[in-house]
C-alpha positions as CSV (number, residue, x, y, z in Angstrom):
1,X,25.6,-97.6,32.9
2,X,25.4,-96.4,36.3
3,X,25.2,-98.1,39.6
4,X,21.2,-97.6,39.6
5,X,20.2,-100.2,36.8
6,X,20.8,-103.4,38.9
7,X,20.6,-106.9,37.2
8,X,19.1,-109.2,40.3
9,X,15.9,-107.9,39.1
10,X,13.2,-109.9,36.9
11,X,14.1,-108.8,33.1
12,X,11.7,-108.1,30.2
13,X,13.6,-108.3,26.9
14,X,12.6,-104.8,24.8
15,X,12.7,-105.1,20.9
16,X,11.9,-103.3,18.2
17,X,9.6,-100.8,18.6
18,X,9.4,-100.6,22.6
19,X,13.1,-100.4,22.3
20,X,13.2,-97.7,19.9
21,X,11.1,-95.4,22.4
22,X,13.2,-96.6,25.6
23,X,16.2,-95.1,23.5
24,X,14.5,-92.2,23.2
25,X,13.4,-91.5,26.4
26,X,16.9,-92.0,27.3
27,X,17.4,-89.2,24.8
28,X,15.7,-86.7,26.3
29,X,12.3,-87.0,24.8
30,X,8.9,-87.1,26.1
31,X,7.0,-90.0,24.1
32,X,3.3,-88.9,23.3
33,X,2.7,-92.4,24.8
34,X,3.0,-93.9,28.2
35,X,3.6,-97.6,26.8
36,X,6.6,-98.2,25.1
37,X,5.9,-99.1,21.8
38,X,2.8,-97.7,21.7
39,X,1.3,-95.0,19.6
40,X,-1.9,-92.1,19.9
41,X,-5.3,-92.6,20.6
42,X,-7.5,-92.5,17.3
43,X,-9.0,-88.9,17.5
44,X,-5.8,-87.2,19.2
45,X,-5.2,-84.0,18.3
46,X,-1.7,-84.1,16.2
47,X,-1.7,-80.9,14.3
48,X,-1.3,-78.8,17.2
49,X,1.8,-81.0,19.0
50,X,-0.6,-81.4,22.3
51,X,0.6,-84.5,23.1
52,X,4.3,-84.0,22.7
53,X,3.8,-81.1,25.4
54,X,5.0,-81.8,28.7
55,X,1.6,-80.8,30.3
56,X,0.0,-84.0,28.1
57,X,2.7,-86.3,29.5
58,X,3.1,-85.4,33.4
59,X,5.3,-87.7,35.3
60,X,6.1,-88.7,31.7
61,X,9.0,-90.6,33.7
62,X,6.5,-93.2,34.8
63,X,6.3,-95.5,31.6
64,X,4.7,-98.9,30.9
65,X,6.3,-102.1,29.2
66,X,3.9,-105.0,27.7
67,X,4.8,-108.6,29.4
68,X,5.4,-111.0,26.8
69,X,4.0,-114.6,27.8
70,X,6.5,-116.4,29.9
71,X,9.2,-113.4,29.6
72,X,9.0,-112.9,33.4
73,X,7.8,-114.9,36.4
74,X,5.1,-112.0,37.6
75,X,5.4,-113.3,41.6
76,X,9.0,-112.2,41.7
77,X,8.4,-109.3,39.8
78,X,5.3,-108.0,41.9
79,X,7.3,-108.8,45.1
80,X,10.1,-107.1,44.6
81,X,8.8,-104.0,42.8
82,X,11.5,-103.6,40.2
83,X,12.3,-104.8,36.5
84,X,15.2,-104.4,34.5
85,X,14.4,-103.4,31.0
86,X,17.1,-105.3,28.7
87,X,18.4,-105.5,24.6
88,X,18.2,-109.3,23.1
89,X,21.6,-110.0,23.8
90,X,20.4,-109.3,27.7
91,X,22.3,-106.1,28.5
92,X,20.5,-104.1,30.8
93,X,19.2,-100.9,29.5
94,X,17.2,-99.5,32.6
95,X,15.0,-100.3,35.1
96,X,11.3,-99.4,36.0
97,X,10.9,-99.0,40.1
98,X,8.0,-98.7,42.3
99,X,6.4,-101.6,39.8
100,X,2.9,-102.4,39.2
101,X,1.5,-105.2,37.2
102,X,-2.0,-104.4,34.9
103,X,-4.3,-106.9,33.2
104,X,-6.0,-105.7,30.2
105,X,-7.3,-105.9,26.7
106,X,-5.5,-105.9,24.0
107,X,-6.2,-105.1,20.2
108,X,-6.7,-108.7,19.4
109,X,-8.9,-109.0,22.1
110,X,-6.3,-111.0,23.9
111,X,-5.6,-110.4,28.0
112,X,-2.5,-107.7,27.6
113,X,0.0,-107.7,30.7
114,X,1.6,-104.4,31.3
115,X,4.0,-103.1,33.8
116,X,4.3,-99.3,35.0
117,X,7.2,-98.0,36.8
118,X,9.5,-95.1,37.5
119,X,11.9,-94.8,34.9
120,X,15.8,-95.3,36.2
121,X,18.6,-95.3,33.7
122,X,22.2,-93.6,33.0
123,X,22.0,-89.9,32.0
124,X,22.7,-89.4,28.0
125,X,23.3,-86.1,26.0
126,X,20.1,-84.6,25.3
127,X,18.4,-84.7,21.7
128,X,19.7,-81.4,21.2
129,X,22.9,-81.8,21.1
130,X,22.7,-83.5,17.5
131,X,22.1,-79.9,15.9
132,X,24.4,-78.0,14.5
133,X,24.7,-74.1,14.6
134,X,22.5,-72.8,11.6
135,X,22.1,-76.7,10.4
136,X,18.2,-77.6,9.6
137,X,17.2,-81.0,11.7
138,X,15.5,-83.6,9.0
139,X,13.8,-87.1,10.2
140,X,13.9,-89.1,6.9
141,X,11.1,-91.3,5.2
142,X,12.8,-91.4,2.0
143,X,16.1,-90.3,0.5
144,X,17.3,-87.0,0.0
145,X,16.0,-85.5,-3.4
146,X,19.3,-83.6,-5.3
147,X,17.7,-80.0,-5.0
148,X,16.9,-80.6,-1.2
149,X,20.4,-80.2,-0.4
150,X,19.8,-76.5,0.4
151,X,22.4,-75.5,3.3
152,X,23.8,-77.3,6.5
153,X,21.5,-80.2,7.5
154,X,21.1,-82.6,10.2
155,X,19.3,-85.7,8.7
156,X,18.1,-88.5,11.3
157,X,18.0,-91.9,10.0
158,X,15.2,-94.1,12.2
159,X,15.8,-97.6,13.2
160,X,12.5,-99.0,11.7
161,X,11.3,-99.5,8.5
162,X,9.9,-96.3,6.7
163,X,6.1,-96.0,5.7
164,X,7.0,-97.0,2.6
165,X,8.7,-100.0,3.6
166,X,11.9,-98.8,2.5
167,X,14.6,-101.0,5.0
168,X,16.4,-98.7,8.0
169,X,19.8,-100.0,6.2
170,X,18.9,-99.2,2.9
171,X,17.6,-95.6,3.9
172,X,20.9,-95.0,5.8
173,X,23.1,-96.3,3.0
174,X,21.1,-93.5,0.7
175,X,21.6,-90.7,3.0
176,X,25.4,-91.6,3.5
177,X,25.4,-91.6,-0.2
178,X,24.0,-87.8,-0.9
179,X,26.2,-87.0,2.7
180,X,29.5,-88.5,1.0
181,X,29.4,-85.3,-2.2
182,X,27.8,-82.7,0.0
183,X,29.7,-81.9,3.3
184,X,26.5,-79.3,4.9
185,X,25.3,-83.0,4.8
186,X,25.3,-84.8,8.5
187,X,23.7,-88.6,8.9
188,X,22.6,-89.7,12.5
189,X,21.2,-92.7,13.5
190,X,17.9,-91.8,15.7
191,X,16.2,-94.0,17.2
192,X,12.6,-93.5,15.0
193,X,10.1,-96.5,14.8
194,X,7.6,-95.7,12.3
195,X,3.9,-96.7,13.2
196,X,0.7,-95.1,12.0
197,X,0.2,-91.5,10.4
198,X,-0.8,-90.0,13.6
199,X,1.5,-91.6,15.5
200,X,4.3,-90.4,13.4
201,X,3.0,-87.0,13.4
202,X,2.7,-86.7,17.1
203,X,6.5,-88.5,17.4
204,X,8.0,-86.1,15.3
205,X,6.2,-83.3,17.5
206,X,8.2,-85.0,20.5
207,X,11.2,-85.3,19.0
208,X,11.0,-81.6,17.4
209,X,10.0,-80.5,21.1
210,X,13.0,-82.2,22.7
211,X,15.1,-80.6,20.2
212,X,14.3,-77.4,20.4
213,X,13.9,-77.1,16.9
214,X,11.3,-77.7,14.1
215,X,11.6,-80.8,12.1
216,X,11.2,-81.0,8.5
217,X,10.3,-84.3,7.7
218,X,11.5,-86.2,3.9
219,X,7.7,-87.7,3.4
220,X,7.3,-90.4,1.5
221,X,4.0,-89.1,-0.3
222,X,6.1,-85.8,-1.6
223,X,5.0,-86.3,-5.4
224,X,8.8,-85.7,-6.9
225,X,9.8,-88.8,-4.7
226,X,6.8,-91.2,-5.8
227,X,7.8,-90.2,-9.4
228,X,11.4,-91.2,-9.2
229,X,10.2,-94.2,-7.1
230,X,7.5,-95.1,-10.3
231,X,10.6,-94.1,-12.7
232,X,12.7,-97.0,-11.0
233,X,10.4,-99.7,-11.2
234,X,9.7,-99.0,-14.6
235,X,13.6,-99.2,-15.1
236,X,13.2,-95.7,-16.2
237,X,16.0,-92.9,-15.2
238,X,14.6,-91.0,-12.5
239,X,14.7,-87.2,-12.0
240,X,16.3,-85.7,-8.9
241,X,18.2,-88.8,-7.7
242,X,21.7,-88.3,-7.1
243,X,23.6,-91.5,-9.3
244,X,25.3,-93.1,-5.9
245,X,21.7,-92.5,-4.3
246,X,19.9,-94.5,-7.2
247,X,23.0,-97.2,-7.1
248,X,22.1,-97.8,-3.7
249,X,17.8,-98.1,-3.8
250,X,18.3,-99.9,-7.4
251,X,20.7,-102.6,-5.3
252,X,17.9,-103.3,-2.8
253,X,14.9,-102.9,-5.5
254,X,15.6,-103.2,-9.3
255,X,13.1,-103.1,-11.6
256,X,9.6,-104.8,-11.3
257,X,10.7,-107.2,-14.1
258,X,13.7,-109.0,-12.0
259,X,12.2,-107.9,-8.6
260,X,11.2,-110.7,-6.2
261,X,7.2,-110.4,-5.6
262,X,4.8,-112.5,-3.3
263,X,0.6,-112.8,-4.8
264,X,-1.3,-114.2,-1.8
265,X,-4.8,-115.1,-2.5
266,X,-7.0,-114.8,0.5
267,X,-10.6,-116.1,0.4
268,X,-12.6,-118.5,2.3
269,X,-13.0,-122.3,1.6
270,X,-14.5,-123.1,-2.1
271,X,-14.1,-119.3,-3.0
272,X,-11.5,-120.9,-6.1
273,X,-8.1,-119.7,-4.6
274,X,-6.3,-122.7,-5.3
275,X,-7.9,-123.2,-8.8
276,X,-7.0,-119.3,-9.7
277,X,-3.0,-119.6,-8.0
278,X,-2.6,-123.0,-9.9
279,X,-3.4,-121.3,-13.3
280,X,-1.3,-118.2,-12.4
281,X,1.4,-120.1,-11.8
282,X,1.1,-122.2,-15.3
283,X,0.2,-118.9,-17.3
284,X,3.6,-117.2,-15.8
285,X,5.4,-120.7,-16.3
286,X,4.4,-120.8,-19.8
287,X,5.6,-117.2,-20.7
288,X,8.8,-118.1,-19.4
289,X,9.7,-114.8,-18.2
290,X,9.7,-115.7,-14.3
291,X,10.8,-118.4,-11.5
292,X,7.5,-118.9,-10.0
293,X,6.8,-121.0,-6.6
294,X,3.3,-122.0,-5.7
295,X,2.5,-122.5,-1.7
296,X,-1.1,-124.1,-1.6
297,X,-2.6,-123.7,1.5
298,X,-3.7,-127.5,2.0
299,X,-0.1,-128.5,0.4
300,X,1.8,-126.0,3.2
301,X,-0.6,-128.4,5.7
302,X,1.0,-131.1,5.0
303,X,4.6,-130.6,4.0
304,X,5.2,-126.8,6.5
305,X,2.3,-127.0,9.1
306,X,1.4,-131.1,9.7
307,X,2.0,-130.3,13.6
308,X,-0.4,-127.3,13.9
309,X,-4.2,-127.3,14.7
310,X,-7.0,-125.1,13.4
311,X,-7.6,-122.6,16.1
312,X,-6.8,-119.2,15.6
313,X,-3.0,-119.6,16.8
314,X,-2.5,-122.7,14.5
315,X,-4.0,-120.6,11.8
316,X,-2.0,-117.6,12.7
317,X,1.6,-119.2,12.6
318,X,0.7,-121.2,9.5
319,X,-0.2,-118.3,7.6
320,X,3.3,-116.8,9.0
321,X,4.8,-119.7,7.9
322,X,4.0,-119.5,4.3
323,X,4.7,-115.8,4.7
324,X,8.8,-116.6,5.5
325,X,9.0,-119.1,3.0
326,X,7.6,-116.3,0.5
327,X,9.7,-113.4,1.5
328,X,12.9,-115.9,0.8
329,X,11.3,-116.9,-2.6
330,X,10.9,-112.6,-3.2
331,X,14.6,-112.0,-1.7
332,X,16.0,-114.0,-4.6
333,X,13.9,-112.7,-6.7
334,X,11.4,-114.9,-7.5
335,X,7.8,-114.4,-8.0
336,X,6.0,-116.5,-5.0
337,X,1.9,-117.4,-5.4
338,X,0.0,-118.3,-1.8
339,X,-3.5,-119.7,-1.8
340,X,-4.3,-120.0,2.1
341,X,-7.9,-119.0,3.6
342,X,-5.3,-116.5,5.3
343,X,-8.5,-115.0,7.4
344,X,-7.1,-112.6,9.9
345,X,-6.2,-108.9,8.9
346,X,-3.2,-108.7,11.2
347,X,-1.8,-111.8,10.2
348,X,-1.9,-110.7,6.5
349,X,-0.3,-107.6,6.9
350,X,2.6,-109.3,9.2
351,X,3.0,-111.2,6.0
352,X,2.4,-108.3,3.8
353,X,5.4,-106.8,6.0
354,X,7.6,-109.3,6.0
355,X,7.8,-109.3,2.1
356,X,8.0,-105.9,1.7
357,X,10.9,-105.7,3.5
358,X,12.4,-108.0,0.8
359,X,10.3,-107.5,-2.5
360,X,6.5,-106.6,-3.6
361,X,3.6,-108.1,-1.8
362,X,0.2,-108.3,-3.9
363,X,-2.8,-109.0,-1.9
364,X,-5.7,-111.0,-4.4
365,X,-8.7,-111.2,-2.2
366,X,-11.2,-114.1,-4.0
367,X,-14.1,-112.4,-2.6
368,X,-16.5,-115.2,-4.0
369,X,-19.7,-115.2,-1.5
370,X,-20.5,-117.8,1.6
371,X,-23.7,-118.8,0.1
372,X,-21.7,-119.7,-3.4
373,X,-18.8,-121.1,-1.4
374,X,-21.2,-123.4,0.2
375,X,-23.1,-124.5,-2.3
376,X,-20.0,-125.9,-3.8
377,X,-18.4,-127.7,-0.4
378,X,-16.8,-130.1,-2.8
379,X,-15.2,-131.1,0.4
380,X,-17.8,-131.7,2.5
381,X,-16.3,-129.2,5.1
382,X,-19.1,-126.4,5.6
383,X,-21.6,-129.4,5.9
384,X,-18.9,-130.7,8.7
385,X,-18.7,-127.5,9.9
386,X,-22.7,-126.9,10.0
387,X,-23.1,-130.4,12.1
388,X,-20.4,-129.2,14.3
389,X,-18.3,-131.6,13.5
390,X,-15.6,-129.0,12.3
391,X,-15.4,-126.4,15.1
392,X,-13.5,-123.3,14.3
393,X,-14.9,-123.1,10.6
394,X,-14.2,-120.2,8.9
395,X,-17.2,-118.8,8.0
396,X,-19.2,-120.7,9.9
397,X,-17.8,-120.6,13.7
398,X,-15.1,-118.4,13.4
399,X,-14.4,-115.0,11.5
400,X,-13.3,-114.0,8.2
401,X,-12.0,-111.1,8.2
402,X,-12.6,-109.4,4.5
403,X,-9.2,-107.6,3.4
404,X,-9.8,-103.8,2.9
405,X,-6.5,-103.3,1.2
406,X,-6.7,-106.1,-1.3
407,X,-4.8,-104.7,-4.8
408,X,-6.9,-106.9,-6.7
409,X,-10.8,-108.2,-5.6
410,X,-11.8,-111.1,-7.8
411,X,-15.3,-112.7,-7.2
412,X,-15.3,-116.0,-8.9
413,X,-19.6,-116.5,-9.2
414,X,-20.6,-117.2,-12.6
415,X,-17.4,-116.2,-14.4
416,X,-14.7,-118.3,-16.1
417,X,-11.7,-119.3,-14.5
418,X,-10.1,-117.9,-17.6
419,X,-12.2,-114.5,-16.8
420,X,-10.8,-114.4,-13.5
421,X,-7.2,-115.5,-14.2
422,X,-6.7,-112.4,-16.3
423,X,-7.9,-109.9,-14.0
424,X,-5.2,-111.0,-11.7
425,X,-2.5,-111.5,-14.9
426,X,-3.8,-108.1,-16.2
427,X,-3.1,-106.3,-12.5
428,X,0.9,-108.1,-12.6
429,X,1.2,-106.8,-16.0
430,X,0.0,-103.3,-15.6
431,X,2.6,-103.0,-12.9
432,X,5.2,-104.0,-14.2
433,X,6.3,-107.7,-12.7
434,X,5.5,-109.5,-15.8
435,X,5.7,-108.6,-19.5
């Protein structure tokens, strides 16, 4: 580090993804984003690499970092026109000069606090420099396939999860392993966060820009891969996988049959969740062929949550909560079933995340109607809520968000619950997690 990044500055801790892009910049590259950790503008042109040009990023060494509530006191940091840009462990990375602090919007519809600054840090070898003579520069989604191994490559292994959700680790243990019996094979860590599709497109744009090189990129959608992928859950021997390679993915995901999986039911109040994870749990508990946990939603309240409220942040963090308890059920590989109201998209696919990461995450959305939901109120909570007695109500005063990526939709009006159990048993039996 050099004598320019200073540490008597206000600090802003930079993680995951924001740090990802820092390291990148420091790299050599021009992000197709001025934020750190940000991504395109729905509607940017991708295909034609505009915004990894330089033109489309002009004074690209002005960048912004999001403010985290209480990360930095914003007097100081407004005063003295500087901020140092640090890891977790607080090791100063860089520092943004000439500072200036913006309120906003963000997604959520949250005030965002941003900082913009000139860009200071230590000089680095440029992007380029990871290229061999002749060698063929690869960003990974997904392991190498056996016949890909087609002369001298350079294959970068990113710091995030894939698309896929296929961990950093895991990837990078994979590559290692087709790198360890072919020796045109070379494995770099690259500082890659994965985001959205034209995000990624535009990022490996910037990177291949930087590098002076094209980029062919290991997709996860490539057919050959998804069929090996199928092929391994089924605990079928897939085609094209190198044995150390499939040693190493089987390790972190065996077959659907032992593999730990997490069914959250999301509906609103009355909609027969908790009726329909109660007799999933029994059915797989009477088969015997699983460790199943249930987390209720009104049970988590009281045993996991009893100190949160019911506005959107108590809501938010209990939903998370249940999430984490989930995830370590799928990590052992058990089968976890959730029943909370669960009414926020982003908080559902934090959770949907955070098991993936671990195991298989099966979204049931119990799309049973208000009107229906209401007329049943064996609780007495939507009449609460209509008096305004209940305030935050979902469905009544505050949103439910309907899932559009649910794997299963179940509407519970006029059907048995037998009916609707076995759509949900039929869906975990088609693929593959229970006999």
């Amino acid at each position: 580090m050099t004598a320019a990044v200073r540490t008597t500055a206000p600090r802003i801790v930079v993680e995951g993804a924001a740090a990802a892009d820092l390291e990148l910049v420091r790299d050599g590259v021009r992000l197709p984003w001025r934020l750190l950790g940000g991504r395109v503008e729905p509607g940017t042109d991708v295909a034609g690499g505009r915004t990894a040009d330089p033109s489309a990023t002009a004074g690209a060494r002005r960048l912004t970092v999001e403010v985290a509530d209480g990360d930095v006191a914003l007097a100081p940091l407004v005063d003295s026109g500087r901020l140092v840009l640090t890891d977790a462990t607080c090791l100063p990375l860089a520092e943004l000069q000439r500072t200036e602090l913006e309120r906003g919007e963000g997604v959520d519809g949250r005030e965002r606090l941003t900082v913009s600054g000139e860009l200071v840090t230590d000089p680095r070898a440029p992007i380029a420099d990871w290229l061999h003579p002749g060698a063929t520069l690869v960003l990974a989604q997904r392991p190498l396939l056996a016949d890909e191994v087609t002369g001298p490559l350079v294959v970068l292994a990113p710091s995030s999860p894939t698309p896929q959700g296929i961990p950093a680790g895991v990837l990078r243990a994979a590559l290692l392993a087709t790198a360890a019996t072919h020796p045109d094979v070379t494995v770099v860590d690259a500082p890659v966060w994965w985001r959205d599709a034209d995000s990624d497109a535009a990022l490996v744009a910037a990177v291949a820009h930087s590098a002076g090189s094209p980029v062919r990129v290991l997709a996860h959608s490539d057919p050959a891969w998804l069929a090996a992928g199928a092929a391994l859950d089924r605990g079928l021997e897939p085609a094209g996988l190198h044995p150390a390679v499939r040693t190493v993915l089987l390790r972190w995901r065996p077959p659907r049959t032992r593999r730990g999986v997490v069914v959250l039911l999301t509906g609103l109040s009355g909609s027969g969740k908790s009726t329909l994870a109660s007799a999933l749990v029994e059915r797989i508990e009477s088969e015997g062929a699983r460790s199943v946990s249930l987390l209720d939603g009104d049970l988590v309240r009281r045993l996991l949550s009893s100190g949160l409220g019911f506005d959107r942040a108590g809501r938010d963090a209990n939903v998370l909560r249940i999430g984490f308890v989930a995830a370590e059920v799928a990590r052992h590989g058990g089968m976890a079933v959730c029943a909370p109201i669960a009414p926020f998209a982003q908080t559902r696919a934090e959770v949907r995340r955070m098991v993936s990461e671990v195991g298989d995450f099966v979204l049931v959305h119990v799309a049973t109607p208000l009107e229906v939901c209401e007329q049943r109120d064996r609780k007495g909570l939507y009449a609460q809520a209509r008096a305004g007695s209940l305030p935050e109500f979902t469905g009544i005063s505050s949103p439910y968000e309907a899932p559009v990526d649910a794997d299963v939709v179940v509407d519970t009006t006029g059907r048995s619950l037998e009916e609707s159990l076995e759509q949900i048993v039929e869906h975990l039996r088609d693929g593959g997690w229970i006999g």
